[in-house]
BAMAR-889404 format. One record per residue (C-alpha): x, y, z; chain; residue in three letters. Coordinates in nm, 4 decimals. Layout:
<rs>
        x        y        z mol type
        X        Y        Z   A  ALA
...
</rs>
This chain:
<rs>
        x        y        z mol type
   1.2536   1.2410  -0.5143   A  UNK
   1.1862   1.0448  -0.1536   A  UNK
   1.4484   0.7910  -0.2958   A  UNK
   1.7501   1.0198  -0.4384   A  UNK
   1.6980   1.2713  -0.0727   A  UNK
   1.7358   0.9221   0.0944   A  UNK
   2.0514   0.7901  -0.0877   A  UNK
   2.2098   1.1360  -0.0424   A  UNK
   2.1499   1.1547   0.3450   A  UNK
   2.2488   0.7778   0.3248   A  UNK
   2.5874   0.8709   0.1730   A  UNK
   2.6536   1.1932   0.3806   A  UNK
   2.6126   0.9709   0.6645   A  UNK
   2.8102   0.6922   0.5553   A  UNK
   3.1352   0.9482   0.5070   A  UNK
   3.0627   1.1383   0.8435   A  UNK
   3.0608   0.7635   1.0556   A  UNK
   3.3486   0.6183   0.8481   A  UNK
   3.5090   0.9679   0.9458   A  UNK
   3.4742   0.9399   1.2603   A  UNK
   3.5222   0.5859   1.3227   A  UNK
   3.8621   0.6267   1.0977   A  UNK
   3.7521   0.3536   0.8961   A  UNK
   3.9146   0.5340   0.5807   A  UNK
   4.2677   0.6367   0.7754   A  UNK
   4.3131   0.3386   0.8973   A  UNK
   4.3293   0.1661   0.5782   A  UNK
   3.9699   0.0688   0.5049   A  UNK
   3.9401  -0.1222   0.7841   A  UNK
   3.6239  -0.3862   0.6521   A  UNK
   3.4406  -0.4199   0.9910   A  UNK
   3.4512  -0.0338   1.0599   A  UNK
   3.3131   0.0208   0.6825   A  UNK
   3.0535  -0.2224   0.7818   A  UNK
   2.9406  -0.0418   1.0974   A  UNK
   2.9680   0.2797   0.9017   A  UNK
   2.7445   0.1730   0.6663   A  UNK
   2.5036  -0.0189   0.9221   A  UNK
   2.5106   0.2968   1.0743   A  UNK
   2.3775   0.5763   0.8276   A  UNK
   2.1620   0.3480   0.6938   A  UNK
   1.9680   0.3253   1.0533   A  UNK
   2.0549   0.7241   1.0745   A  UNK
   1.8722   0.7784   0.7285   A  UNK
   1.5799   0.5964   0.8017   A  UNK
   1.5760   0.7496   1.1147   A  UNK
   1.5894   1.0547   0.9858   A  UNK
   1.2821   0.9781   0.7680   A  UNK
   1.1009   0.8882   1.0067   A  UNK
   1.1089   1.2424   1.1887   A  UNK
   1.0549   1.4221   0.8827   A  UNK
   0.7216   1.1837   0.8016   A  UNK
   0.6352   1.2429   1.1945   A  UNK
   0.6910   1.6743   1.1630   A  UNK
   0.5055   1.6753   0.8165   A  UNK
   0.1894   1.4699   0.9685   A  UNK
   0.1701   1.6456   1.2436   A  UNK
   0.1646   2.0127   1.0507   A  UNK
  -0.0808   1.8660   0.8099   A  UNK
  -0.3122   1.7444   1.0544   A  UNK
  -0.6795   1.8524   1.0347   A  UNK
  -0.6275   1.9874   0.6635   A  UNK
  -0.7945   1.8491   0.3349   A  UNK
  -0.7109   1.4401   0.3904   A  UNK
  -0.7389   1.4860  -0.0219   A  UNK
  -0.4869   1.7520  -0.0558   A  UNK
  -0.2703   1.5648  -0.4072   A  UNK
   0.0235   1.7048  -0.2599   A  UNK
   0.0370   1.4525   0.0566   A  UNK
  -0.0404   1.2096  -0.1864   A  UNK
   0.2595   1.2686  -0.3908   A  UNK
   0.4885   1.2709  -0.0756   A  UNK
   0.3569   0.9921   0.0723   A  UNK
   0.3711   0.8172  -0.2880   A  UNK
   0.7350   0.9088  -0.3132   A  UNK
   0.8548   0.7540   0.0076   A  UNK
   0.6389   0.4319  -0.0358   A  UNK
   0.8321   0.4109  -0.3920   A  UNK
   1.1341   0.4024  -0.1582   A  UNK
   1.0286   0.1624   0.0593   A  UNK
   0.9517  -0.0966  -0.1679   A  UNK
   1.3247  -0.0250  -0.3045   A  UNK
   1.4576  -0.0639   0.0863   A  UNK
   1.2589  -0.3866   0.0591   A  UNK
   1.3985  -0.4919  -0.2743   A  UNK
   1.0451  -0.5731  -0.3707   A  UNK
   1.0709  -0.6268  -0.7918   A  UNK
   0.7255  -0.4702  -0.8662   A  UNK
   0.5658  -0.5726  -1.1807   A  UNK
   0.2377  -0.4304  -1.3049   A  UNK
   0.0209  -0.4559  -1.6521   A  UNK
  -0.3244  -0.3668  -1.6724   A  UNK
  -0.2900   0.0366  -1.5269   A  UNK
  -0.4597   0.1720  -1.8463   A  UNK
  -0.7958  -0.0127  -1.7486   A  UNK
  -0.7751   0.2621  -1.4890   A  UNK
  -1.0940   0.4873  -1.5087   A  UNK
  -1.0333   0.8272  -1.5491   A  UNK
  -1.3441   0.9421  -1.2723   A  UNK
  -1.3356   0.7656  -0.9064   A  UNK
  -1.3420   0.3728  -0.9169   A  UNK
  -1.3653   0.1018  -0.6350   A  UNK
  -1.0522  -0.0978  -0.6397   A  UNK
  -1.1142  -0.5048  -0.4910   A  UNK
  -0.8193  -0.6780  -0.4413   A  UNK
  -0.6918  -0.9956  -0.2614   A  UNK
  -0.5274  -0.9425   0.0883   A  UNK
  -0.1756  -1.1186   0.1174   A  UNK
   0.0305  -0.8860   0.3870   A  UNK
   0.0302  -0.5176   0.4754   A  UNK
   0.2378  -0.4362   0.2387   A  UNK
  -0.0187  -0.4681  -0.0540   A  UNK
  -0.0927  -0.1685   0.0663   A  UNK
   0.2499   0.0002  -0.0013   A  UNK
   0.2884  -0.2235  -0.3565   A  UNK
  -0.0943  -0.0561  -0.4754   A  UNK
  -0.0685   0.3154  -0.3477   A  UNK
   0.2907   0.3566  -0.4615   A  UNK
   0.1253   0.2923  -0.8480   A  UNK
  -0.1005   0.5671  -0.8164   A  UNK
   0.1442   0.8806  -0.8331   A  UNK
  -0.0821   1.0954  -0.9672   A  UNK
  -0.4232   1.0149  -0.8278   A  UNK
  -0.5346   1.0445  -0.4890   A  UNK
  -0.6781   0.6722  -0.3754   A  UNK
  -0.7967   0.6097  -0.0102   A  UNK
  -0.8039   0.2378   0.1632   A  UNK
  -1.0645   0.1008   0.3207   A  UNK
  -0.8090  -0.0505   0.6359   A  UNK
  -0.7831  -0.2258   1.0081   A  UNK
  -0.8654   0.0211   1.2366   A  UNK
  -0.5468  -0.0733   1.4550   A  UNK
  -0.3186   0.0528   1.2002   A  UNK
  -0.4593   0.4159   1.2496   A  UNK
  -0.2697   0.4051   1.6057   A  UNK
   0.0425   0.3080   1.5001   A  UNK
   0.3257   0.5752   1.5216   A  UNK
   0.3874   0.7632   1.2522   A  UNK
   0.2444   0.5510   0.9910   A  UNK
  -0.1430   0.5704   1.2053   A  UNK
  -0.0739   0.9862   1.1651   A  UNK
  -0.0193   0.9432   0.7912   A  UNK
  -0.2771   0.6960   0.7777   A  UNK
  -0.5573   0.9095   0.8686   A  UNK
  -0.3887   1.2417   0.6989   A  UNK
  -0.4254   1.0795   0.3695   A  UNK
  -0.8684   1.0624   0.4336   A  UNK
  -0.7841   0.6616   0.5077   A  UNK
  -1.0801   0.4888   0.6299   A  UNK
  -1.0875   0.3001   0.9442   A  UNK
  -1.2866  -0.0205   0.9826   A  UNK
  -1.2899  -0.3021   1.2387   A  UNK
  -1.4919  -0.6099   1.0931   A  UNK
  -1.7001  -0.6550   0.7831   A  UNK
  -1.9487  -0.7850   0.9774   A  UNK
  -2.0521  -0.5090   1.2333   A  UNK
  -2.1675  -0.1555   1.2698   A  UNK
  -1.8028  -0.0188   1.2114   A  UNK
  -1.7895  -0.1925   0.9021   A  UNK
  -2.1466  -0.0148   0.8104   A  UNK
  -2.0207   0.2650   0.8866   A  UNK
  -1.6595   0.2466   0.6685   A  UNK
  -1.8927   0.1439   0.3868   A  UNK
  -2.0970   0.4730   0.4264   A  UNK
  -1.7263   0.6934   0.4988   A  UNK
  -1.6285   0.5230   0.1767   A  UNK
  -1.9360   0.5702  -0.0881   A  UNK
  -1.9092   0.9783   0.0425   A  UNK
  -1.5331   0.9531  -0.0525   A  UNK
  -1.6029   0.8109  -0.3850   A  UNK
  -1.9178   1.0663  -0.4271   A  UNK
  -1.6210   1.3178  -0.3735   A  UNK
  -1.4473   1.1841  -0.6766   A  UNK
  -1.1981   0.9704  -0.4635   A  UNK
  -1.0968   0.6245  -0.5686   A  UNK
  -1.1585   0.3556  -0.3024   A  UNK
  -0.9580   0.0665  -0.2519   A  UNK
  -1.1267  -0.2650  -0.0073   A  UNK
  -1.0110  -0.5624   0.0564   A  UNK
  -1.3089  -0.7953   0.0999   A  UNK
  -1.1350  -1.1238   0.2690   A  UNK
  -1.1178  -0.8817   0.5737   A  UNK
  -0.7638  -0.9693   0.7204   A  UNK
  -0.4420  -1.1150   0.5321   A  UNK
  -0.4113  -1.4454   0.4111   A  UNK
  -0.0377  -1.4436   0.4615   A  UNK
   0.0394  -1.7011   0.1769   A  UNK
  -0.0824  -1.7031  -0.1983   A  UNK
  -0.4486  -1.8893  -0.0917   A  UNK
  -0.6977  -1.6494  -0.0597   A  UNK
  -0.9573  -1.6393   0.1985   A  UNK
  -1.3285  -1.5920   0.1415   A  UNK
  -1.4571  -1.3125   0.0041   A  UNK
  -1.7216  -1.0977   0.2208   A  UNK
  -2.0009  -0.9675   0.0081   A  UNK
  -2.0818  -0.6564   0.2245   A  UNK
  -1.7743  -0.5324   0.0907   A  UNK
  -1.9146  -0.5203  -0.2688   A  UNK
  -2.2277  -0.2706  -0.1538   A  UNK
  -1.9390   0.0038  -0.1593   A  UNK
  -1.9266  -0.0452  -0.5277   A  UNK
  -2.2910  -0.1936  -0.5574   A  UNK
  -2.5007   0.1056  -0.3862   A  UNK
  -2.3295   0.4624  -0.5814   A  UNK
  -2.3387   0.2264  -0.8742   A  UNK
  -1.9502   0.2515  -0.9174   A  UNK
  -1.7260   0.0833  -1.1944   A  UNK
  -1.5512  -0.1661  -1.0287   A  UNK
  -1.1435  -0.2066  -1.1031   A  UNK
  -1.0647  -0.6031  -1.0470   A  UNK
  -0.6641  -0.6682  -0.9081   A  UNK
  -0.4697  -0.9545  -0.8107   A  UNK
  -0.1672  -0.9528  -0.5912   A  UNK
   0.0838  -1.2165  -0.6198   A  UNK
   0.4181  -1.2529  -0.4255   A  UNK
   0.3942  -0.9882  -0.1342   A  UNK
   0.3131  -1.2734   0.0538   A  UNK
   0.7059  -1.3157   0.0402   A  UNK
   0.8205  -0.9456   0.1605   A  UNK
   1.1445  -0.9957   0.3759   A  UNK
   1.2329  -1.3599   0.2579   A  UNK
   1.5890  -1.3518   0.2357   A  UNK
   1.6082  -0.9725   0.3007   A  UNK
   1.7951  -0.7743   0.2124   A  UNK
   2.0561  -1.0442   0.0047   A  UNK
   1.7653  -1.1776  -0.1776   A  UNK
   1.5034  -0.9453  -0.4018   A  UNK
   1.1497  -1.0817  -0.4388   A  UNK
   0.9465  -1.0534  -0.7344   A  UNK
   0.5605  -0.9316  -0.7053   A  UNK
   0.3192  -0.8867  -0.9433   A  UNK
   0.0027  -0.6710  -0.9834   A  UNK
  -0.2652  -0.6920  -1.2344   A  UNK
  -0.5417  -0.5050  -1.2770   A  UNK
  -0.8641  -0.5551  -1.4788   A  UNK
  -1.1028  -0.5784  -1.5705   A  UNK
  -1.2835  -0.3078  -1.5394   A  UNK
  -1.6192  -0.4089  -1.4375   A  UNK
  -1.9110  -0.1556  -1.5300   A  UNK
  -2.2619  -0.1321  -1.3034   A  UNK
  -2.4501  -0.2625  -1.6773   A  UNK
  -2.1854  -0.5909  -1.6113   A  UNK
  -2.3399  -0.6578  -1.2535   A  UNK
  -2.6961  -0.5497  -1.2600   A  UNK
  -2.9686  -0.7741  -1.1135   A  UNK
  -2.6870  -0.9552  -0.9276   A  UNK
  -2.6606  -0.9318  -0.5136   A  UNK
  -2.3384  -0.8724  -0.3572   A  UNK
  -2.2705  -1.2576  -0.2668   A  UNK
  -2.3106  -1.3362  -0.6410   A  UNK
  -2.0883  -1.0043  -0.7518   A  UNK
  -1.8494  -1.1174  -0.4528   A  UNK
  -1.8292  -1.5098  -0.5974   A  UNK
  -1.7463  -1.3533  -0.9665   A  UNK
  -1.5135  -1.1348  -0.8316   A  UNK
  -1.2896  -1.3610  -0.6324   A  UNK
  -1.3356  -1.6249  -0.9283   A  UNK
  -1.1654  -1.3530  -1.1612   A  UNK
  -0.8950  -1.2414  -0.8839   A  UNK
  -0.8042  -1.6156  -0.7636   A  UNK
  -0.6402  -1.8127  -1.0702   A  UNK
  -0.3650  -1.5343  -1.0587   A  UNK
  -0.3058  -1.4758  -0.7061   A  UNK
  -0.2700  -1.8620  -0.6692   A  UNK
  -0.0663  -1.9799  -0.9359   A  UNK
   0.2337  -2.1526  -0.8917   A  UNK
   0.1283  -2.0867  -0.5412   A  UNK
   0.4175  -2.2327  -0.3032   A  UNK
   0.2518  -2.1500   0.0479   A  UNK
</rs>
C-alpha cells in the first residue's frame, strides 16, 4: 500500500513541477524533466516523512504492540528497500514458529533491520537495538512506538536491563530479534558473538530462530543505477531440548558457527 500511495504522490508531483517549470510546453526540455523528477521525488519522500512524524506522534503512549503500527510501519519499510533497490531474497520463513521466538542474527549495517522487519507483515517482532537510534527524528519516535528495546552495551547494566525488557516482551507473546556481535561489522566478516545475548533465549527457555544476512553490507553501492542483491536465511529452528546443559558462551559459539559460513561466503570485504 506504502509503495503504490508513494508512486502516486511521486507522479502527481512529477506533472505539477514539470507544469510549472514548462518542461512539457516547451518541448520536453531534458534538464527541466530531470529537475521535475529530482524534484517530486524529494517532495514525496518528504511528504512521507511528515505523515510517519503526525502518525508517531498520535500513537504515542498507546499499545507499542498494537498489529496495526506494525503493518504500517511494515508497508513503508517494504518501500524503502524498493527506494534502495535492495533485491531481497529469503528461504527458510516456514521454520518460523507459530508462538513468540528469539530471532539471532549477524549485524552487517542498519539496514538489517529494515531487510528482517519488512518480512514479518503479519507478526508483530520487536528489536533488541542501539539506544542512540531511539533519538533520531522520526525514525527514534517510530522506534520506540513499535515496543523497540533500547540497549547501550552487552556488557553493562543497560544491557541487563534490555535482556529483562526483552524476556517480558517475549512472555507477552512477542517475537524478539538481538543481534549478539553488539555493533555492525560493516563488511561480510562477522564480529564475535557476545554470549549474554543468548540468556534472552536461554532463561524463558525460548526456541531459538537462527538467520544469516548476506549483502546489506553493500546498501547504496552504486545507488540508485546499480541494484544490490541480499539474502536472508533463516533456520534452524533451535528448540530449548537442542541446547540444554549448555552455557550461553557454548550456545553463542554454535550459534555463530551455524550463522557464519553463509554470511561470509564469497565474502568480498
Amino acid at each position: 500500500m506504502a509503495t503504490l500511495l508513494y508512486l502516486i504522490a511521486w507522479a502527481a508531483f512529477f506533472v505539477l513541477y514539470g507544469w510549472l517549470l514548462d518542461a512539457f510546453v516547451l518541448g520536453w526540455r531534458a534538464g527541466l524533466l530531470v529537475l521535475a523528477l529530482v524534484g517530486s521525488f524529494a517532495t514525496a519522500f518528504a511528504g512521507l516523512l511528515l505523515f510517519l512524524w503526525v502518525y508517531a506522534l498520535i500513537r504515542r503512549n498507546k499499545d507499542p504492540f498494537n498489529p496495526t503500527d506494525h503493518r504500517v510501519v511494515v508497508s513503508v519499510m517494504r518501500l524503502l528497500i524498493r527506494l534502495l533497490r535492495l533485491r531481497v531474497d529469503v528461504s527458510g520463513l516456514e521454520k518460523t514458529p507459530e508462538g513468540p521466538f528469539v530471532l539471532v542474527s549477524n549485524h552487517q549495517t542498519l539496514y538489517d533491520i529494515l531487510v528482517l522487519k519488512a518480512q514479518f507483515k503479519n507478526r508483530r517482532v520487536v528489536f533488541i537495538a542501539k539506544e542512540e537510534i531511539f533519538s533520531w527524528p522520526v525514525i527514534g519516535r517510530w522506534t520506540r512506538l513499535l515496543g523497540n528495546i533500547p540497549i547501550t552495551r552487552m556488557a553493562d547494566r543497560s544491557a541487563a536491563k534490555a535482556i529483562l525488557e526483552g524476556i517480558k516482551a517475549y512472555e507477552q507473546g512477542v517475537p524478539v530479534i538481538i543481534f549478539p556481535e553488539g555493533e555492525r561489522s560493516h563488511s561480510p566478516k562477522m564480529r564475535p558473538f557476545r554470549s549474554g545475548a543468548f540468556k534472552l533465549a536461554m532463561r524463558p527457555k525460548a526456541d531459538i530462530l537462527v538467520a544469516s544476512l548476506r549483502g546489506v553490507h553493500r546498501t547504496w553501492r552504486g545507488w540508485p543505477f546499480v541494484s544490490q542483491n541480499v539474502q536472508i536465511r533463516f533456520g534452524p529452528l533451535l528448540k530449548p531440548a537442542d541446547y540444554q546443559g549448555m552455557n550461553s558462551a557454548e550456545l553463542s559459539e554454535q550459534v555463530r558457527e551455524i550463522i557464519r559460513p553463509h554470511a561470509e561466503e564469497h565474502s568480498e570485504g
